[in-house]
N, C-alpha and C positions, 0 to 999 in steps of 0.2 A: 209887559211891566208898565206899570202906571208913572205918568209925567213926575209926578213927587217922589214918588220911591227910587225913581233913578237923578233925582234930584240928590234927597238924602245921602244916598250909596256914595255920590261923588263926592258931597262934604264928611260924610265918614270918611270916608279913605282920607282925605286930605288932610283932618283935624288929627288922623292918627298919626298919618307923615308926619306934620307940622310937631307933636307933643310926645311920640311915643320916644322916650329917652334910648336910641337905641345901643349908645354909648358904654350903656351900663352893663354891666358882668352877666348882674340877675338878670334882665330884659333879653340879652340878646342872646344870653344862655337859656331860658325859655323857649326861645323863638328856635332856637335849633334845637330842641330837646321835642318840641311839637314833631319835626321833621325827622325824630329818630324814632319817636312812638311812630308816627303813620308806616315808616322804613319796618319795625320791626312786628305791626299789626299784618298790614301784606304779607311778610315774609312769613308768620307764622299762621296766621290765620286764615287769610282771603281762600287759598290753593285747598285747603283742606279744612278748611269747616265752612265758609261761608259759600263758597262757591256748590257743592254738595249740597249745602240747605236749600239754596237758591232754587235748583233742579226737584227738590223733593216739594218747595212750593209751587213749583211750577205743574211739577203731577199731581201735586194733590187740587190744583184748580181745574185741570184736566179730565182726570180720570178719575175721582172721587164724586159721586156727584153729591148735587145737595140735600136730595133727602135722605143719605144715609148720613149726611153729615150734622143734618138739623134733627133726624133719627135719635143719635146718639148725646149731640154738643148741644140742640138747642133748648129754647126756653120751656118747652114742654117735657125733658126726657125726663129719666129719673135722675133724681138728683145723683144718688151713692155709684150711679153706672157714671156719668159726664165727668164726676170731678175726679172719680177715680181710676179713669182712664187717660184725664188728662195731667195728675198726679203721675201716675205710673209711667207714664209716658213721659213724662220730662225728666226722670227718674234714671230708663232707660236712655235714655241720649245725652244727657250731662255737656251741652253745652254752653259754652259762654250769653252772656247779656246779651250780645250779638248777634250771634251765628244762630239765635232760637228766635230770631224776627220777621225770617221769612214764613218759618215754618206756624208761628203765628199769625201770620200777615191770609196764609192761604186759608187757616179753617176759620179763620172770621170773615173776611169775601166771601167764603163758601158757604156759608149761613152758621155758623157758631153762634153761641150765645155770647154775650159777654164776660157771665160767670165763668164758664168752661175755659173759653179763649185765656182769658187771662189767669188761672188758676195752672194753663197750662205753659203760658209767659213766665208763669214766676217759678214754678216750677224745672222748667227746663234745666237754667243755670245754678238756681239755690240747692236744689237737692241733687248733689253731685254726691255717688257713694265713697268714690277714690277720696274727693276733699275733707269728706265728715271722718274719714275713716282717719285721716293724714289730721285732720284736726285733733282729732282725739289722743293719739300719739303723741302727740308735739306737744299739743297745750294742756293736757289732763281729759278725760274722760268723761268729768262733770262738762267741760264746754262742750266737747264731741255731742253727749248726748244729748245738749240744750239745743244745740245748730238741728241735730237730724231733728226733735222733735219742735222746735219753733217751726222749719222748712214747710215740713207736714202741714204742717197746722196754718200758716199763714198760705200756701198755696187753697187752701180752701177756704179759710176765713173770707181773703179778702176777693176771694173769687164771689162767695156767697154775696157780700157785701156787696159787689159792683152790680150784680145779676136785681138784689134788691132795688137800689137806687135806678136801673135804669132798666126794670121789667117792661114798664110801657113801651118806651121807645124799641128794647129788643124784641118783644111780640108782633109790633107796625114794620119792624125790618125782617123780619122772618116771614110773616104775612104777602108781603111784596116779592120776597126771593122766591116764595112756593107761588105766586101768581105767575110770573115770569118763568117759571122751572117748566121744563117738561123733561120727562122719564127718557133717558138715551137710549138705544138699543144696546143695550152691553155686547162688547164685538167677542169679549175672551172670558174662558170660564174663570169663576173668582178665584180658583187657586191660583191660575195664572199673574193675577195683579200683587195675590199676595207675595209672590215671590219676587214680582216687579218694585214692589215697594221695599219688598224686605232687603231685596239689591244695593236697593239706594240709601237705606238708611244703616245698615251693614258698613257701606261705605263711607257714609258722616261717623260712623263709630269709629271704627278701626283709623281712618286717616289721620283725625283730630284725637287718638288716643295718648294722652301726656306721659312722660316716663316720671317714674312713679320713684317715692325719696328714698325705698328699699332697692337693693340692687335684686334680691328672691322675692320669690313669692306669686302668686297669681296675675297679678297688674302688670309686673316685671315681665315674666314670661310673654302675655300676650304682645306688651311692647316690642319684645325681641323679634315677634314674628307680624308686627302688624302690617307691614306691606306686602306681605305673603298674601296676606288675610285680604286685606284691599285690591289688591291684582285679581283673584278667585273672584271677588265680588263684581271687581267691573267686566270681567268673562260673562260672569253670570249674566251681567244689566244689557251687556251688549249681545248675546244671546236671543234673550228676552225683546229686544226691540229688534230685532231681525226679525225674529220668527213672527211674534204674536201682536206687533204693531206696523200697519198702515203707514207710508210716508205721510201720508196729510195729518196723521196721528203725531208722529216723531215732529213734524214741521210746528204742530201748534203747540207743543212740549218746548220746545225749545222756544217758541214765541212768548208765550207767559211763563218765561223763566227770566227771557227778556226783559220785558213788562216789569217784575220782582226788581230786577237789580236796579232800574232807570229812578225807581223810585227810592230805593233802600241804600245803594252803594253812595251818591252822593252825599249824602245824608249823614251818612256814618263816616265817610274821610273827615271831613267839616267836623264834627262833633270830637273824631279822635284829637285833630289839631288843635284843638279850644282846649280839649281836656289834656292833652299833652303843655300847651299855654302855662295850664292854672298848676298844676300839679304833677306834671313831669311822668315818668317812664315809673312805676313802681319800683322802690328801693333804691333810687337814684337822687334824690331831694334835686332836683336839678329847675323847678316848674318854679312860678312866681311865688308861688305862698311856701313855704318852708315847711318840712315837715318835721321838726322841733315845735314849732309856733302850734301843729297838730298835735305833737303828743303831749305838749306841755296845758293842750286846752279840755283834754279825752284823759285827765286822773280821776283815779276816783270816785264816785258813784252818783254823781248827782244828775239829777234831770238833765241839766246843761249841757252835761259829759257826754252823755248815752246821746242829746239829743244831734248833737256837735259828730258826734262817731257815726250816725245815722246819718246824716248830710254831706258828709265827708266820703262814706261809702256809697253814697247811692250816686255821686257826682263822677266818682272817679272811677276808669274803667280798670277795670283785672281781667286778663285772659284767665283762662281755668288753671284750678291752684295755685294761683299766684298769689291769692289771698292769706294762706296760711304763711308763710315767711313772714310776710310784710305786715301781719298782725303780731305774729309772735316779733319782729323789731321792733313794733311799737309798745308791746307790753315790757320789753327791756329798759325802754325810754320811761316807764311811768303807767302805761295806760291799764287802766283797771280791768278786771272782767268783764264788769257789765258791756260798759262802752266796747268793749277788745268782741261781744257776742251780738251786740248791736250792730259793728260794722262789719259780722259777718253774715249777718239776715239781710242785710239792705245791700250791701257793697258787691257780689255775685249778679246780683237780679236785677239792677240798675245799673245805669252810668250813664255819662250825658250823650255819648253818641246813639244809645239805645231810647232814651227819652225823646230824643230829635225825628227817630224813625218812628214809635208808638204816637205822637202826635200825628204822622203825617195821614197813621191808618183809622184811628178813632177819633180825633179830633183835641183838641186842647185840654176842653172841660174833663174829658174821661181820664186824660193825661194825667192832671193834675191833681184828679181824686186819686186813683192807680198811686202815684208814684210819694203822694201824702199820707198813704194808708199805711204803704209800705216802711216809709219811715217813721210814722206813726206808732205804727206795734214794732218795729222794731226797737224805739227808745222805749218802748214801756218793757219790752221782753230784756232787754237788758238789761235793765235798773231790778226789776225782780229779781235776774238772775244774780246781779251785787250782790243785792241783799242777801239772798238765801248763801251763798259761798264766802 
């Protein structure tokens, strides 16, 4: 660290000491509110989604190589085969803004394009079938099917978009990765891997599977028996790395799994505590900004509203399903449709702990376009949606 910046660091901390009023109800009840969200992110998520992804980007930096990855993801393939595999694909896994960062983080290292990679970024968390389905239940049908069919369509829109905007540079980075590539000797037959992977992501399914708002029904049921299901899986994985991998194999697996977390896990505490800071634990108003002062700015249908619902959601993090309660609170409070569909496009596939880790892997500039786009269509898709309802 450079002489200035540990310069600054020290007069930040100090100007915060010196001013931050800790006396106060709201300030210091923030300040513990930061340390019940990171309490209750670990306890529900770290063990069973993020740690699982961690490992599956660790294989896929492994054992995947790059030209099947630049094959399918990169800037040359077909287009309807990349985004529709990485649609489908985040479709299948339905996790949070989080827990879908590793699993990003590896097929873009691995040579992904940028379109695909992020098409499969937004994808991951937005189009969760339990939540559209539990949306449509709750809040009417008309939102249900705006969410599934906005999701869709913005995982590829704005993947297209990014792929546009930065063709050149992703063809000079794919260029360089097949310079640098050479063909591995593949040690195991391909069914073998697909069952090694299918273990692992089996795994991130079943362990991070939410109970669902019906006590019947299909969701319920697998619920009932998801560590059954999880236990079977990890037999299977643990199998699998006995038999058909190599220790220097299993060694470099768990190194760049390593590697994943050094980068992502910090990143993401820090962003959780800010965003616990600003806005507290969902459905707790317990964070500096008030979420009255929210629902009383998201009535109605105006640019402002949608635009405000979009900003609001894309900042603040939701573990999966937590979004549909905390919408439907807020449309109790005032908040109109558009806005109430706006913060359901942006608010799943964003949050500032997820922005903190997608700058660390693409850089600022992509960040910024990425996370502007997103808000972007999403105030336009909900202001439409006003209207038309």
């Amino acid at each position: 660290m450079k002489e200035w910046k540990k310069l600054l660091l020290i007069v930040s901390v100090f100007l915060a000491a010196f001013f931050i009023p800790f006396s106060d109800a709201r300030v210091s009840g923030a300040i513990m509110e930061a340390f019940y969200m990171l309490q209750e992110y670990a306890q529900q998520h770290v063990l069973f989604c993020l740690i699982p992804a961690l490992f599956i980007a660790g294989a896929i930096s492994n054992f995947i190589t790059q030209g099947s990855v630049i094959k399918y993801f990169g800037s040359e393939a077909k287009k309807w085969v990349s985004y529709a595999i990485a649609s489908i694909s985040g479709t299948i896994l339905a996790v949070c803004s989080c827990t879908v960062l590793p699993l990003f983080s590896g097929i873009y290292k691995r040579g992904a394009g940028i379109g695909p990679a992020i098409a499969f970024l937004y994808s991951g968390p937005a189009i969760n079938l339990l939540a559209i389905i539990l949306t449509a239940r709750i809040m009417g049908w008309e939102l249900g099917l705006a969410r599934a069919v906005g999701a869709v369509a913005f995982s590829i829109i704005i993947g297209l978009i990014m792929a546009l905007l930065y063709k050149k540079e992703d063809k000079e980075r794919e260029t360089q990765a097949m310079q640098l590539f050479e063909e591995a000797r593949e040690e195991r037959k391909p069914w073998q891997n697909v069952i090694y992977f299918a273990s692992l992501v089996f795994i991130l399914i079943f362990a991070a599977w939410s109970k669902p708002g019906n006590e019947t029904g299909f969701f319920m049921a697998v619920y009932n028996i998801k560590w059954y299901l999880t236990g079977f899986f990890l037999l299977v994985l643990a199998f699998t790395l006995i038999k058909w991998f190599k220790k220097d194999e299993r060694v470099s697996w768990v190194g760049s799994t390593w590697s994943f977390s050094k980068q992502i896990l910090p990143l993401l505490f820090a962003g959780v505590l800010i965003a616990g800071v600003l806005m507290g634990r969902p459905g707790t108003d317990s964070g500096l900004i008030p979420s009255d002062y929210v629902a009383a700015l998201v009535g109605g249908n105006s640019l402002l509203s949608n635009l405000i619902a979009s900003v609001v959601g894309a900042f603040m993090y939701f573990a999966t399903l937590t979004e549909v309660p905390i919408v439907q609170g807020l449309i109790g409070l005032g908040m109109g449709k558009g806005p109430a569909l706006a913060l359901l496009l942006a608010g799943p596939a964003l949050s500032l702990p997820n922005m903190l880790v997608i700058r660390s892997v693409i850089g600022t500039k992509k960040t910024l376009v990425y996370v502007s786009l997103v808000i972007g269509f999403a105030t336009l898709t909900g202001m439409l949606f006003g209207i038309m309802v």
